[in-house]
C-alpha positions as CSV (number, residue, x, y, z in Angstrom):
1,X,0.0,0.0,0.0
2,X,1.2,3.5,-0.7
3,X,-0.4,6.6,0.6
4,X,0.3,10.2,-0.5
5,X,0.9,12.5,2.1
6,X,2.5,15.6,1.8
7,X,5.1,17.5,3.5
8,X,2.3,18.6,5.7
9,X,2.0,15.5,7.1
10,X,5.5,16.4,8.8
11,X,5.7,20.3,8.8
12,X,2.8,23.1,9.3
13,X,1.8,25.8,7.6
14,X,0.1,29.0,8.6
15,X,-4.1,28.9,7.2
16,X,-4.1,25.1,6.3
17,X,-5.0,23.8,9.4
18,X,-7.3,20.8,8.3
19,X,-4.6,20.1,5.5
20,X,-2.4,19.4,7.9
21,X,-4.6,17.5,10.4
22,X,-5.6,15.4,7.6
23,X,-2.1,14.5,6.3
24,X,-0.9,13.8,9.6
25,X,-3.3,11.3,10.3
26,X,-2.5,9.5,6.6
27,X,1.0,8.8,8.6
28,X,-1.2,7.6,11.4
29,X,-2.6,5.1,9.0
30,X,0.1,4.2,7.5
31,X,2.2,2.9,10.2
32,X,-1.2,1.0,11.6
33,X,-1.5,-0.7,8.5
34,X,2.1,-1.9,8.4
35,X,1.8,-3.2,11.3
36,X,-1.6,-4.9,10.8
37,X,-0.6,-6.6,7.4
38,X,2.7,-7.6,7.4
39,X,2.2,-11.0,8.1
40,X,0.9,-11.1,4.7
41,X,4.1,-9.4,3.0
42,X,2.2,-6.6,2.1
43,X,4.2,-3.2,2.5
44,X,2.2,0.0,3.5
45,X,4.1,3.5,3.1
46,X,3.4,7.3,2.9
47,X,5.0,9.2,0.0
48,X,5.4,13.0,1.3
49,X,6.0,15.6,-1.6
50,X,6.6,18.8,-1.3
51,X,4.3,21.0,-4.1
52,X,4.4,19.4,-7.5
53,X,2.9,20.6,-10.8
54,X,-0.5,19.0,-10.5
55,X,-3.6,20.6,-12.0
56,X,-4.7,21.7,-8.1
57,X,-1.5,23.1,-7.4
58,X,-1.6,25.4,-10.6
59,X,-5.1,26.2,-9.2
60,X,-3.7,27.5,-5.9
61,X,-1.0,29.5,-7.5
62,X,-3.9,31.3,-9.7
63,X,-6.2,31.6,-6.4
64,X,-2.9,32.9,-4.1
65,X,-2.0,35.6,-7.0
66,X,-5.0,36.5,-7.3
67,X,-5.3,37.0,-3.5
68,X,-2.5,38.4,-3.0
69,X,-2.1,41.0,-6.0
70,X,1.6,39.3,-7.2
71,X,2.2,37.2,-10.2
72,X,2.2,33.6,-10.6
73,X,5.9,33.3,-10.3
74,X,6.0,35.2,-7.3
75,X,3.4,32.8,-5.9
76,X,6.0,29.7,-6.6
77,X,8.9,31.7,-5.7
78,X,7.7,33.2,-2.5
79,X,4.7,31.3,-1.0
80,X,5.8,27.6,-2.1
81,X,9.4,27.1,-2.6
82,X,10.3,29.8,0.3
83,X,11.4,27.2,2.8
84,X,12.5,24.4,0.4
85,X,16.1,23.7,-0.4
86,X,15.7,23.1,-3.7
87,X,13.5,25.7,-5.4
88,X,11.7,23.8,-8.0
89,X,8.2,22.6,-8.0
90,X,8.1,18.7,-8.4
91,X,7.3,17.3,-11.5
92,X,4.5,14.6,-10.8
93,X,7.0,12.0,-12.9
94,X,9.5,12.2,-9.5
95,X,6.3,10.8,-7.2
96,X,5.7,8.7,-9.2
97,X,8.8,6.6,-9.9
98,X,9.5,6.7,-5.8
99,X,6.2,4.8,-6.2
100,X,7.1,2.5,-8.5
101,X,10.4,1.8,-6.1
102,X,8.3,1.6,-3.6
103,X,6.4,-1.4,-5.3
104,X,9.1,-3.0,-6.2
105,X,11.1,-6.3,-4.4
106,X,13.8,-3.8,-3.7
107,X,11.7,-2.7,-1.5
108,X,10.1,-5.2,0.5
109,X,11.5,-4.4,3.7
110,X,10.9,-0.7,3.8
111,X,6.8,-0.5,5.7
112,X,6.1,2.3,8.0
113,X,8.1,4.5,6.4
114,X,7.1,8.3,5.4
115,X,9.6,9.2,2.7
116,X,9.9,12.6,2.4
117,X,10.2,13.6,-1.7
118,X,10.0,17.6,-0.7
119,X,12.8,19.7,-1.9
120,X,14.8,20.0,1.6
121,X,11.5,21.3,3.4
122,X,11.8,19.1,6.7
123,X,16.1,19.7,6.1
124,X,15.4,22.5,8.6
């Protein structure tokens, strides 16, 4: 099993209260569920990205410009990549293959886990 978190499910941010609440408890979740069916080999993980360039993501840029009276790069530059270490959205290619590892027999000792795909957001 693979669940996608976010780096919310690890770090807050200001105005996203029930984000947060809900991603933390996908963590939650995921560690029960490893627990509860590993005797059947099956894995259960939480992939946390930091923003990538999903349809709702490019929604929230054009909703926080808007908002705030700055461009759409400013947006990015300022509101999203601000605490990340690289500053970069993610490209929804990047989730994805950590997924595929993820389901791989690679990895069939890695359960519990929340891997954190964010940039350097939870470096600090």
């Amino acid at each position: 099993m693979i669940n996608i978190a976010s780096l919310h499910a690890k770090v807050a941010s200001p105005f996203k209260a029930a984000y947060v609440a809900a991603k933390h408890s996908v963590l939650g979740l995921t560690k029960v569920l490893a627990l509860e069916v590993a005797e059947h080999n099956i894995t259960s993980n939480a992939i946390c990205p930091a923003y990538a360039r999903t349809p709702l993501v490019e929604k929230q840029i054009d909703e926080q410009a808007q908002l705030h009276g700055i461009s759409r790069d400013e947006v990015v530059r300022k509101i999203m990549l601000e605490p990340a270490a690289i500053r970069r959205l993610l490209e929804p290619e990047e989730v994805a293959a950590l997924a595929v590892y993820l389901c791989s027999n690679q990895a069939a000792g890695i359960t519990g886990a929340a891997i954190d795909i964010d940039l350097g957001w939870t470096a600090r």
